[in-house]
Structures are given as C-alpha cells and as structure tokens.
C-alpha positions in Angstrom: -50.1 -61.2 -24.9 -48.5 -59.0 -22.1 -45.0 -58.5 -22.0 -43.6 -58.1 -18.6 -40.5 -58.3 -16.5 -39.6 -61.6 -15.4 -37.8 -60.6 -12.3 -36.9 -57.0 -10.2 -33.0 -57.7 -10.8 -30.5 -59.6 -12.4 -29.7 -63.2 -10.8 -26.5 -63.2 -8.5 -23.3 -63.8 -9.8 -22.3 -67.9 -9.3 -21.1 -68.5 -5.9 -22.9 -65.7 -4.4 -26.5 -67.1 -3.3 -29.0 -65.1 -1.3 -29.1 -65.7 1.8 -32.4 -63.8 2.7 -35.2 -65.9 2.0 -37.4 -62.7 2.0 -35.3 -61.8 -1.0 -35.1 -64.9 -3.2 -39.0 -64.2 -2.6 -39.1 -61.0 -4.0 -36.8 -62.5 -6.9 -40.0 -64.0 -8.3 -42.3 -61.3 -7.8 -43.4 -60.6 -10.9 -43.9 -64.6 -12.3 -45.4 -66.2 -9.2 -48.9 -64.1 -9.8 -49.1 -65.6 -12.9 -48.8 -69.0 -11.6 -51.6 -68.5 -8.8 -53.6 -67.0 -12.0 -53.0 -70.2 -13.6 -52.0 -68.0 -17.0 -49.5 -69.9 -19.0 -46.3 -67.7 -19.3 -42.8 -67.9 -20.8 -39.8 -65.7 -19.9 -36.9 -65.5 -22.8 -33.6 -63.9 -22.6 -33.9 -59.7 -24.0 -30.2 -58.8 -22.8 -27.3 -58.3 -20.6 -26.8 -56.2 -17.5 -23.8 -53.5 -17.1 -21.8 -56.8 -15.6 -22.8 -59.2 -17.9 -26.0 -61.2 -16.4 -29.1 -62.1 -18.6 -32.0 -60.2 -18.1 -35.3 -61.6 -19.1 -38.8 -61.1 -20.3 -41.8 -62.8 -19.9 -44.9 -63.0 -21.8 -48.1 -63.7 -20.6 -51.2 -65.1 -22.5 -54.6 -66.3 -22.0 -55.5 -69.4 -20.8 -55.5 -72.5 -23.0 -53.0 -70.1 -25.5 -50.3 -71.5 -24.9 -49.3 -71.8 -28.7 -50.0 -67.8 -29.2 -47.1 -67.2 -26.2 -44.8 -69.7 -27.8 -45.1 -68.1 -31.7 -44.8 -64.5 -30.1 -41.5 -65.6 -28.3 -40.3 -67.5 -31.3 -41.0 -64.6 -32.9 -39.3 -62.3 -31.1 -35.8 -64.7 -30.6 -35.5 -64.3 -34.8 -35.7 -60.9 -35.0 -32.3 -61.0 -33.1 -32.5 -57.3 -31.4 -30.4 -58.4 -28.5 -27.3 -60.2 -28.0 -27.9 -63.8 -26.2 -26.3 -64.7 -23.0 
C-alpha cells in the first residue's frame, strides 16, 4: 500500500469555487494518475487545516487489492489519531 496526498491544498471554502479551470485541474493532481494506472485507491479524512477544512489521504494498492486498501483504511479510521471533519 502507498500512502499519499490526495490533493496539493485544502478544498475552497463553500461559496467560493475556482474559477480557473487550470486550477481545479491541478486540484486532482495527485489522484487522477492513479485512475489512468487503473490502481484502485481510497482517500480518508487525516485532519483539519489552520481554518478548519479536511485534509485527506489516499492509499493506493495493487490491482485486484482492493480489500487490502479498504482494511488498511479501516484500520487506520479506529486508531483515531486525528480529529474527523
């Protein structure tokens, strides 16, 4: 399994969408190689920014292993090391 971010920065506050398309682009950087890869992945919440926002992880596992991603973040989610959004 590889841990990795799920995106650069936190998601805009509501109300305030991007308007840049290049930027809601770059917003998935880090998942949409993984989706051309064809890698089953799964992003769960790790935190909160300085204002509040969730910030994400996602894990990444072989192909056909899917059930090894899912245990690792269930896993994870009980040992409770962050506060959820």
């Amino acid at each position: 399994v590889i841990v990795a971010p799920a995106a650069p920065t936190t998601a805009p506050e509501l109300g305030k969408s991007l308007s840049d398309p290049i930027k809601m682009y770059l917003g998935d950087i880090y998942t949409i190689s993984v989706n051309l890869a064809g890698l089953p992945g799964i992003t769960i919440p790790v935190g909160k920014d300085s204002k509040g926002l969730p910030v994400g992880m996602q894990l990444i596992g072989n192909c056909f292993e899917e059930n090894k991603i899912i245990q690792t973040a269930y896993t994870f989610e009980q040992t409770k090391v962050y506060e959820a959004p």
